[in-house]
C-alpha positions as CSV (number, residue, x, y, z in Angstrom):
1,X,71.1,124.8,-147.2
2,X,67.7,122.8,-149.3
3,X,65.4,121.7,-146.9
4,X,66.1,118.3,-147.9
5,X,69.5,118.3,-146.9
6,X,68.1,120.2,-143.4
7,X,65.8,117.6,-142.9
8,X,68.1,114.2,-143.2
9,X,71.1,115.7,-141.5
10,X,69.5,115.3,-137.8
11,X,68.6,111.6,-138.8
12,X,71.8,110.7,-139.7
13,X,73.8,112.4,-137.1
14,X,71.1,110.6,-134.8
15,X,72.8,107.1,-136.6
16,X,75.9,107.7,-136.0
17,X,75.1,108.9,-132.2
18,X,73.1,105.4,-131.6
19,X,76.0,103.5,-132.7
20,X,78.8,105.2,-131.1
21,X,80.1,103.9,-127.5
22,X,78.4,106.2,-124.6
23,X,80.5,107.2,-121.9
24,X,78.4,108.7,-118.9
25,X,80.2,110.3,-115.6
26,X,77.1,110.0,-113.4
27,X,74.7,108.0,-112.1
28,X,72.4,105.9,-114.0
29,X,68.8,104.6,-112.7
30,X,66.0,102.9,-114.8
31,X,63.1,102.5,-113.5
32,X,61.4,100.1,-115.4
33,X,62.7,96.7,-117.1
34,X,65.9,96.2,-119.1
35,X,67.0,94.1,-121.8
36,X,70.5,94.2,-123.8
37,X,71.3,92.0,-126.6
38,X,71.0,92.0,-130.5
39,X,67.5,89.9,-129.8
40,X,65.4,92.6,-127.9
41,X,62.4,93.7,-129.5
42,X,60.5,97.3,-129.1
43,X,57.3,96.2,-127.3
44,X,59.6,93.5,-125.2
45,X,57.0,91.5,-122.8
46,X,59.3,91.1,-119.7
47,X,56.9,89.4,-117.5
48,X,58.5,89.6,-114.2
49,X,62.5,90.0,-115.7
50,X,64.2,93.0,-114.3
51,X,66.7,92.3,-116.2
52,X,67.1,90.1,-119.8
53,X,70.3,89.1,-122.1
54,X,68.8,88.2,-125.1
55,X,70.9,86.9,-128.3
56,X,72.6,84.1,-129.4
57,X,75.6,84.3,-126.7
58,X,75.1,85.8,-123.3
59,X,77.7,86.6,-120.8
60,X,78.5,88.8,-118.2
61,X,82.4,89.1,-117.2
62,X,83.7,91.0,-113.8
63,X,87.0,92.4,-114.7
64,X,88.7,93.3,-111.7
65,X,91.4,96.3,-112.8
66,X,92.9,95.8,-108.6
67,X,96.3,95.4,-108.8
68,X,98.1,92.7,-106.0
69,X,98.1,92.7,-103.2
70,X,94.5,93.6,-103.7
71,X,92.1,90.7,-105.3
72,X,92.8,90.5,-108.7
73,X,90.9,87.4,-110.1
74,X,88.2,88.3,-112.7
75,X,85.2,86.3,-113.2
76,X,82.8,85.0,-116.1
77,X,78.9,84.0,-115.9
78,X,78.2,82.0,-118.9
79,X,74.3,80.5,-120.0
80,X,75.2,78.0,-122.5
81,X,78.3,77.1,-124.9
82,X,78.1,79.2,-128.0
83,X,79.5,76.1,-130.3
84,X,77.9,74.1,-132.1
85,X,76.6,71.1,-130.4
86,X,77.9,72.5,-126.8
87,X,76.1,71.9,-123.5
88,X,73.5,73.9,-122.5
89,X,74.8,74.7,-118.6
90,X,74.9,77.8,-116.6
91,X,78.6,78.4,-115.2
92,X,81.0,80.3,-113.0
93,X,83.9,80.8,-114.3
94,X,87.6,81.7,-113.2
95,X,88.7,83.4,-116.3
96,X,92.2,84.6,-114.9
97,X,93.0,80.4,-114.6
98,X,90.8,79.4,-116.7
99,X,88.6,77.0,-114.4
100,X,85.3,76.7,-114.7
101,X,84.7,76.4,-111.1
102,X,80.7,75.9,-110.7
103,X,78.1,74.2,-113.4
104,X,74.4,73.3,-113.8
105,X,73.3,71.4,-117.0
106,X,70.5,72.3,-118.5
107,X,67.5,69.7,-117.6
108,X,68.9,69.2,-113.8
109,X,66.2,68.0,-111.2
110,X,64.4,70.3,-108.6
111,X,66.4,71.3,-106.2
112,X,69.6,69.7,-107.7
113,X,72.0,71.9,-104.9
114,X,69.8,74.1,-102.2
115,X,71.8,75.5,-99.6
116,X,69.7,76.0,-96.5
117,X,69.8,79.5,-94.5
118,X,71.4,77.1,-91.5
119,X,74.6,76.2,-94.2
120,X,73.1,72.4,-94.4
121,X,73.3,71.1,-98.1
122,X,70.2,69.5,-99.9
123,X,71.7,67.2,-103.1
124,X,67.4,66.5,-104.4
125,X,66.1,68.1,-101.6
126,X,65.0,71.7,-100.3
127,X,64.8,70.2,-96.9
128,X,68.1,69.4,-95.9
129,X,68.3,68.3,-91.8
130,X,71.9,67.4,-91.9
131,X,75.3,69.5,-92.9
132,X,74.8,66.9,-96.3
133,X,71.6,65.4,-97.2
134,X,70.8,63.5,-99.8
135,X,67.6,62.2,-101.6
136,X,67.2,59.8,-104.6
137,X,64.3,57.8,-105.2
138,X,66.3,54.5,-105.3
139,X,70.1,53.9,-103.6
140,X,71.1,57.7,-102.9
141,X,75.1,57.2,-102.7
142,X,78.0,59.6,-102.4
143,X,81.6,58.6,-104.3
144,X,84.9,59.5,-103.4
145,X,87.3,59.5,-106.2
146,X,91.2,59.6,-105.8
147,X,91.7,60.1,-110.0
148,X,95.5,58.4,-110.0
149,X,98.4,60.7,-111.2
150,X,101.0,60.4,-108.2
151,X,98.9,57.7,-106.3
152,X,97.0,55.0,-107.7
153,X,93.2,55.5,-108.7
154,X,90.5,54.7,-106.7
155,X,86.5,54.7,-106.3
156,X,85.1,54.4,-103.1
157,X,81.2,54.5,-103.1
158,X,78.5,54.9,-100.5
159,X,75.0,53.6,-100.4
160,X,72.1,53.3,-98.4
161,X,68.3,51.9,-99.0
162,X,65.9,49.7,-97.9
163,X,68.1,46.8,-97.5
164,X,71.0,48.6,-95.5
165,X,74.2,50.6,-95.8
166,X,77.2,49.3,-98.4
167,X,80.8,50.8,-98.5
168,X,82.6,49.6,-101.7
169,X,86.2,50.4,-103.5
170,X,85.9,49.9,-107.4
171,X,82.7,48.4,-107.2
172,X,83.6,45.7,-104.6
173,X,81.8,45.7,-101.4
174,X,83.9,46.3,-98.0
175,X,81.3,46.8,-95.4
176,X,78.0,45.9,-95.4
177,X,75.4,46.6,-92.3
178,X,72.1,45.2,-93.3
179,X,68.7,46.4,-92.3
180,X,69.1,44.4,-89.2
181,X,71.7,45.6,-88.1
182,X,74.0,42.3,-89.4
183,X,77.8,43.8,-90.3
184,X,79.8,42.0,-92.9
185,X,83.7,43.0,-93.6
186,X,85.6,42.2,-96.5
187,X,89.5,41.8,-94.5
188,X,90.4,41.5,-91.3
189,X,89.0,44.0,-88.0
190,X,91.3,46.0,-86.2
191,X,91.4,48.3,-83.2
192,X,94.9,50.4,-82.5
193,X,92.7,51.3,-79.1
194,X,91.7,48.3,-77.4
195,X,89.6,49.2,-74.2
196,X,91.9,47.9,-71.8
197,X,95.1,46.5,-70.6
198,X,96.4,43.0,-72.7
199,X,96.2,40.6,-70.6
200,X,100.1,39.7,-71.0
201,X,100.2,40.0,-67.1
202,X,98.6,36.9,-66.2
203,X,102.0,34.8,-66.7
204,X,104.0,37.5,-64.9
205,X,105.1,36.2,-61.4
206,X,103.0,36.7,-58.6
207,X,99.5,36.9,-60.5
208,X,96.9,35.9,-58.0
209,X,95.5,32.9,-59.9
210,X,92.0,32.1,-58.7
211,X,92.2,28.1,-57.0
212,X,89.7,26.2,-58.7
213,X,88.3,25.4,-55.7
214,X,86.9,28.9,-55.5
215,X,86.2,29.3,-59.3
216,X,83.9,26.2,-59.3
217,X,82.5,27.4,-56.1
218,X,81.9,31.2,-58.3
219,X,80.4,29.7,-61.6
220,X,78.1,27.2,-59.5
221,X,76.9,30.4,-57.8
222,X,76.6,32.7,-60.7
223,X,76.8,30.4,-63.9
224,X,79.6,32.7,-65.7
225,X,83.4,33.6,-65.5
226,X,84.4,36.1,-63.0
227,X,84.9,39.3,-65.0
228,X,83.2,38.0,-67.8
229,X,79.4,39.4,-68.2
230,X,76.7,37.3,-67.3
231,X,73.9,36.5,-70.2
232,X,71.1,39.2,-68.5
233,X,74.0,42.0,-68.2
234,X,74.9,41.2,-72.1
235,X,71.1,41.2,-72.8
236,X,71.1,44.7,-71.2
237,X,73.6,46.6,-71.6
238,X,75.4,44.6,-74.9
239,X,78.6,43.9,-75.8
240,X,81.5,46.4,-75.7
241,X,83.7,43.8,-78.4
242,X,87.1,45.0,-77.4
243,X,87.2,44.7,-73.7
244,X,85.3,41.0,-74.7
245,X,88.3,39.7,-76.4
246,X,90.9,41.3,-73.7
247,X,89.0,39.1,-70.9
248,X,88.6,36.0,-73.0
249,X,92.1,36.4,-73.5
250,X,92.9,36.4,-70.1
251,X,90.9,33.4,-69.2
252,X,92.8,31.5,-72.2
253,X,96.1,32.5,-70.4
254,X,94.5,31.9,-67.0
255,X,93.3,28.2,-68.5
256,X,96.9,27.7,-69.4
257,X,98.4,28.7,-66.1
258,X,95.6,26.3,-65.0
259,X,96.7,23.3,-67.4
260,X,100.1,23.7,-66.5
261,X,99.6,23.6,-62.9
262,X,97.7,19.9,-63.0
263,X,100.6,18.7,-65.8
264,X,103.4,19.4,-62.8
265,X,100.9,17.9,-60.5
266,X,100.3,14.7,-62.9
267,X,103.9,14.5,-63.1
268,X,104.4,14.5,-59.3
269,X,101.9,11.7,-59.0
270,X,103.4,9.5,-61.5
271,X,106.9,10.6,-60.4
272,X,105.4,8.8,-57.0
273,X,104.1,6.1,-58.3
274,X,107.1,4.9,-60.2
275,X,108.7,5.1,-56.9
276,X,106.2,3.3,-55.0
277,X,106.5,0.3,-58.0
């Protein structure tokens, strides 16, 4: 064979072996940095990159060959959209449904989602102290979205600041608690557990009915309803709303038991007098 021939056969066969798919039944261990994709360059600077995908389209897929009733869903890592004009984003993806299940944009904020060794959840904050905590430098706010299909749409947003705490369905505020702690409702207020029994039983028969007599002699002594909290207990220990409205409805029904005790008693007297005349 001419040298020649000797000499650019190894080269060749050394083409075709570089190109060619490698199939290895062992064991593989690098011990130094690694970078895969049509970009690499010999003399590659890794700075601190164990591992680089370099090119114009980087993915990694998991391709799960388990057959059911083993897990079977496969799963797709993708750093930007290889279109032209696509997002820059870093996704999860569940390629078996095709969902893409978990984004970032490109350009996020510090610390955009930070899940804290406890489990809390930091939305602009690496500091999370509750299970959800959020940080914006003006009005952070959470929405709830029901997006219509069977039921109708609706947008419910929370906000807090300086001013106080806002609940609001498509933009219109429900609930309002100021920075004073002043609460403002769009609607009416109810409670399907009022602290007590309603005070229906006043007009059944045999309800002990305080004489007036003793009630004027209990207010001059005390300067309040019985059962109803005086002005230093209120300034003490506040107002529990619910069982205030049971016993103010109990002295309304109580005043009317009252009322109609002096009508029969007015109508006696002039029953008497007409007689008398």
């Amino acid at each position: 064979m001419p040298k020649c021939i000797a000499s650019v056969l190894p080269i060749i066969l050394l083409s075709a072996i570089a190109h060619a798919d490698n199939v290895v039944q062992d064991d593989q261990i690098i011990q130094y940095n690694q970078c895969i994709g049509d970009d690499c360059a010999n003399g590659e600077n890794f700075d601190n990159d164990t591992l680089r995908l370099k090119e114009n389209n980087t993915r990694i897929r998991f391709l799960d060959t388990s057959f059911s009733p083993f897990p079977t869903t496969d799963w797709l890592l993708t750093a930007n959209d290889s279109t032209n004009g696509g997002r820059d984003r870093f996704s999860i993806e569940d390629v078996s449904v095709g969902v893409e299940s978990f984004t970032i944009m490109g350009g996020a904020p510090d610390f955009s989602l930070f899940v804290q060794s406890n489990g809390n959840i930091g939305l602009g904050t690496d500091s999370p102290q509750r299970a959800v905590h959020v940080i914006k430098a003006n009005t952070p706010a959470i929405r709830l979205e029901q997006g219509g299909g069977a039921f109708p749409a609706a947008v419910w947003d929370i906000q807090a600041n300086e001013q106080g705490l806002s609940i609001a369905l498509d933009g219109t505020p429900q609930l309002e608690i100021d920075s004073s702690g002043n609460l403002t409702i769009q609607g009416s207020l109810t409670t399907t557990n009022p602290a007590g029994t309603f005070p229906d039983y006043v007009f059944e028969p045999g309800y002990a009915l305080m004489p007036l007599e003793q009630l004027s002699a209990f207010v001059s002594e005390n300067g309040h309803l019985p059962d109803i909290p005086s002005a230093a207990q209120t300034a003490q220990d506040g107002l529990n709303m619910s069982q205030l409205q049971l016993k103010l409805l109990q002295k309304v029904e109580e005043l009317t038991l009252y009322t109609l005790q002096q009508q029969a008693q007015i109508e006696a007297l002039q029953a008497q007098l007409r007689a008398v005349q």
